[in-house]
Every structure is written in structure tokens, then in C-alpha cells.
N, C-alpha and C positions, 0 to 999 in steps of 0.2 A: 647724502646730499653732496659730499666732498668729488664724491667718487662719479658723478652725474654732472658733476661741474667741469673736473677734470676729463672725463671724454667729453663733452660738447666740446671744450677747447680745443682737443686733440683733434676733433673732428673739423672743424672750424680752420686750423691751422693747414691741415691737409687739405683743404678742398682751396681756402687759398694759392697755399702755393702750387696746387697743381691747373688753377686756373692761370694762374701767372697775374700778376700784379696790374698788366697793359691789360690788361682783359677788364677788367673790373673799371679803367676810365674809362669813360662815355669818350665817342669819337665825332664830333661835332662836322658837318658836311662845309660850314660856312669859315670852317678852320684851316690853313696852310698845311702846319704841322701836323695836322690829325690825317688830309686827305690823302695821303701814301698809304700812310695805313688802312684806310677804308677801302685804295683799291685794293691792297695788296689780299685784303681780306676776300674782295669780290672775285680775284682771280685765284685764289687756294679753296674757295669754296662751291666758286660755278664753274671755274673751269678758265684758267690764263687763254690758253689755246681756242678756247670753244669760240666758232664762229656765230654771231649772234647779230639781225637785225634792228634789233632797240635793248636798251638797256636805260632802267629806270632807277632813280637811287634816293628814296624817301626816309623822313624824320619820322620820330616813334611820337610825334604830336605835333598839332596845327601852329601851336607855339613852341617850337621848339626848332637844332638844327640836330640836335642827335640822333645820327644816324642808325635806323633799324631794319630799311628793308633794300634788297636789291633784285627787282624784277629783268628776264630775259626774256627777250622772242626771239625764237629760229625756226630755223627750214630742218625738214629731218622727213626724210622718205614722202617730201611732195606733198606734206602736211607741215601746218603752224603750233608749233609749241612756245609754251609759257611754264617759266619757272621759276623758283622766288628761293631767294636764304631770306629768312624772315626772323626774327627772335632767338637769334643765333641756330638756325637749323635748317636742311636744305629740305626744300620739300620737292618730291615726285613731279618729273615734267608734267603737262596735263596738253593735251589736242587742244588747241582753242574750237570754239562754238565756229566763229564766224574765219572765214581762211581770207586776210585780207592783205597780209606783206609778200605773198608767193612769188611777185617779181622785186621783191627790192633787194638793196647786195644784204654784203653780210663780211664784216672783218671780225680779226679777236675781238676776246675781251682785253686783252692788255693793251690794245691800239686804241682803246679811248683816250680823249686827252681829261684825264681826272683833276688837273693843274690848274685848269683854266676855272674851276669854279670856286674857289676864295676870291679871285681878284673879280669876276663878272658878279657876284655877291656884291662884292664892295663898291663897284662902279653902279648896278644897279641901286643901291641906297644913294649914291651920289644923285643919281636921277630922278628919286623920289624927291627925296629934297629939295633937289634943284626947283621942282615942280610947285610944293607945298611943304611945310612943314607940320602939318595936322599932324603927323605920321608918327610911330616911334618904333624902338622895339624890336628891331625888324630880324625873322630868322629866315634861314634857308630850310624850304620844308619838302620842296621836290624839284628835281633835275633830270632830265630827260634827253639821251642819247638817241637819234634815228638814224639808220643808214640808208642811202636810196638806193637805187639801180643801178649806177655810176660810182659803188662804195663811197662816197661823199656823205660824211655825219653834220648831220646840221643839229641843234640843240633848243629846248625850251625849257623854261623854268619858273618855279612858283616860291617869289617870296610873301610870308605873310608880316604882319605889323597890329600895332594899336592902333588906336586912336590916342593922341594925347588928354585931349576932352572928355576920356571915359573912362573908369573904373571900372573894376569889378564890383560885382551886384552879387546878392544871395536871391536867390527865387528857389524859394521851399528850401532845401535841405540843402540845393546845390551850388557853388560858387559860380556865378558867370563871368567870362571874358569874351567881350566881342572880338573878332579879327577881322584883318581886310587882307585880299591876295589882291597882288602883283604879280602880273604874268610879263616873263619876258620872254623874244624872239631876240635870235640875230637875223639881220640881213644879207641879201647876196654876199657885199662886201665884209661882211663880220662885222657890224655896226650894229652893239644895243638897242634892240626899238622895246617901252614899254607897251604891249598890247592895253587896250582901252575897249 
């Protein structure tokens, strides 16, 4: 038993440190200090360089802002591809069904501005609030990069929340949480609108 104890640990020990310790914290989208690292991740694993018409960069739950997937569309021989790092693993481009971005531009991926989504997090709660305070809770659950025809990236995003009014419930076996999303746009000018 000694002997079963001592390799799991050994085993344990190693796969630690060959993860590296930053691997193991959750990297939060709705975080300053985490969002370097989330791109840095998105451009060692899809490609710094790769030219890309959207880029999409979602939480691993509707409650939550921990970062787990990052979807790409591009242009590649006159056809639309989609590709995703998803659960820490790149998966195989794939031809999208429907070919619908074939004129829009396409910059890197390292020319997104990945910066500007803690503080638009944050000024979006400012605007719920400002609104109502029913709300609580609030995470960053998806953010969405699009590039047009004029390489001009314009951006949308989805924060969710509680309700303060509601609990979680059991129905049958399962715990429930209700959520509410918050869609937001910017405008021409780069001016927060919440969509309604």
C-alpha cells in the first residue's frame, strides 16, 4: 500500500510540475491580469499570425467568466473555415456549411485588442445598474471579435447575471440557477449600447 501511495505521489508531482503551476489557475475573461494570458494562449495555439475574420472567446459556463474556448473564421482557398482551441486542445479546421464572411477583411490574431474587455465588462455592469438593480452576479460569458471589408473590428458581447429575487431551486435531482444575458454593442463612435 506504501508502495501505491508513493507512486501516485510521484505521479502526481510530475504531471504537476510539467503542467506548470499557471496552467492549473482558471483564467477569468472578465480579469485584467488574466487577459494577456488568455491571448497569449490564443495566439500560441491558433496561430499569433493567422489571419482571421471573427474571433470568438467564451466561458466554460453560463455562470461563469472562465475562460475555455476560442473560436476562429477565415478565408483559406476561397472557402470559410472554423476552428476552435477548446478544453485546452486545437481541433482540426472544418469548411463551414454556410460560406457567408468571403468579403469581409481579415487581420491577425495578435491585432485584436484583447485589453479593452475587463474595463467594457466593467462599464457594462455600471450600466446595468445604472438601469436596475434587480441584477447581481454578473460574469463575462462571451465576446466577439468581427472584422468587415475595411479591416475595421467592431465587437459584441454577452454578459449574464442573477436575479437578486431568486435562488437556486432543486427540481428532481438537479440544482437550478436561473440567468439573464446582457447583450452589448458598441456604436459607430465606440459608445456602449446595451441591446434590448
Amino acid at each position: 500500500m506504501k508502495n501505491i501511495l508513493k507512486t501516485f505521489l510521484a505521479v502526481l508531482v510530475l504531471t504537476l510540475s510539467s503542467c506548470g503551476a499557471d496552467a492549473l489557475v482558471p483564467k477569468n475573461l472578465d480579469n485584467a491580469d488574466d487577459i494577456s494570458k488568455i491571448k497569449a494562449t490564443v495566439e500560441e495555439k491558433l496561430g499569433a499570425d493567422k489571419m482571421v475574420n471573427k474571433l470568438i472567446l467564451r466561458a466554460d459556463d453560463y455562470l461563469s467568466s472562465q475562460f475555455e474556448r476560442a473560436q476562429i473564421t477565415y478565408i483559406r482557398d476561397g472557402k470559410e473555415y472554423s476552428q476552435d482551441y477548446f478544453l485546452k486542445v486545437v481541433n482540426d479546421p472544418k469548411k463551414s456549411i454556410i460560406q457567408r464572411n468571403l468579403h469581409d477583411g481579415a487581420i491577425k490574431i495578435s491585432e485584436f485588442n484583447f485589453e479593452q474587455i475587463p474595463p467594457s465588462f466593467n462599464k457594462a455592469v455600471e450600466i446595468i445598474k445604472s438601469e436596475t438593480d434587480e441584477y447581481h452576479d454578473f460574469v463575462m460569458y462571451e465576446w466577439e471579435f468581427v472584422v468587415d471589408k475595411n479591416n475595421k473590428v467592431t465587437s459584441t458581447f454577452t454578459l449574464n447575471g442573477t436575479k437578486k429575487s431568486e435562488g437556486s431551486h432543486m427540481e428532481g435531482k438537479s440544482i437550478v440557477t436561473n440567468y439573464y444575458e446582457f447583450e452589448f454593442t458598441f456604436d459607430k463612435d465606440g459608445n456602449l449600447q446595451l441591446e434590448m
